[in-house]
Phi, psi and omega in degrees: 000143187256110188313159177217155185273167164261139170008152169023078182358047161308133173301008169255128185195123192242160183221115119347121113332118202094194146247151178261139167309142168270006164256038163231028179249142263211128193255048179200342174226342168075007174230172192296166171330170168188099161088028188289164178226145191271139187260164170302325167282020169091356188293197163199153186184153183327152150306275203297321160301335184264334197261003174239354162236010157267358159299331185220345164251185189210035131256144155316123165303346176260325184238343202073006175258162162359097178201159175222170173324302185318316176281037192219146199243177156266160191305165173289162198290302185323306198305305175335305192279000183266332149268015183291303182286359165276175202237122194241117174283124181329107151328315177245065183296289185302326156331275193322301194284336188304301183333312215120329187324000000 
């Protein structure tokens, strides 16, 4: 998977090992989760993508309904370890290997 950046130049941008499940992917930024939270409507997205697109929009991008920040929970525990368990390729891999490492 080829990492993105998230919205107003937030610090997360990941490189994958692999391929990521695609129901473990964030339908606003299109790479996995990071901190995610679940909407009243069953969604689930990045913390920081629903909290920068629920700034100018006031619906789900997925179902259309109705929703605001307050009403987004943090994700269940599971999802957390499952993504926990993915695997994040090293920035300075090619450094590292030029070395020998």
């Amino acid at each position: 998977m080829i990492a993105k950046c998230h919205p107003n130049d937030s610090a997360h941008l990941y490189d994958y090992e692999g391929t990521v499940d695609d129901d473990l992917i964030c339908h606003l930024c299109f790479q996995p989760f990071v901190n995610p939270v679940d909407t009243k409507c069953g969604c689930t997205y990045c913390s920081v993508c629903c909290q920068n697109y629920l700034k100018r929009f006031k619906y789900c991008p997925i179902d259309n309904s109705k929703l605001e920040w307050k009403q987004c929970s943090k994700a269940s525990p599971a999802l957390r370890k499952i993504l926990d368990k993915l695997l994040v390729v090293c920035p300075n891999l090619d450094y590292c290997e030029g070395l020998g490492f």
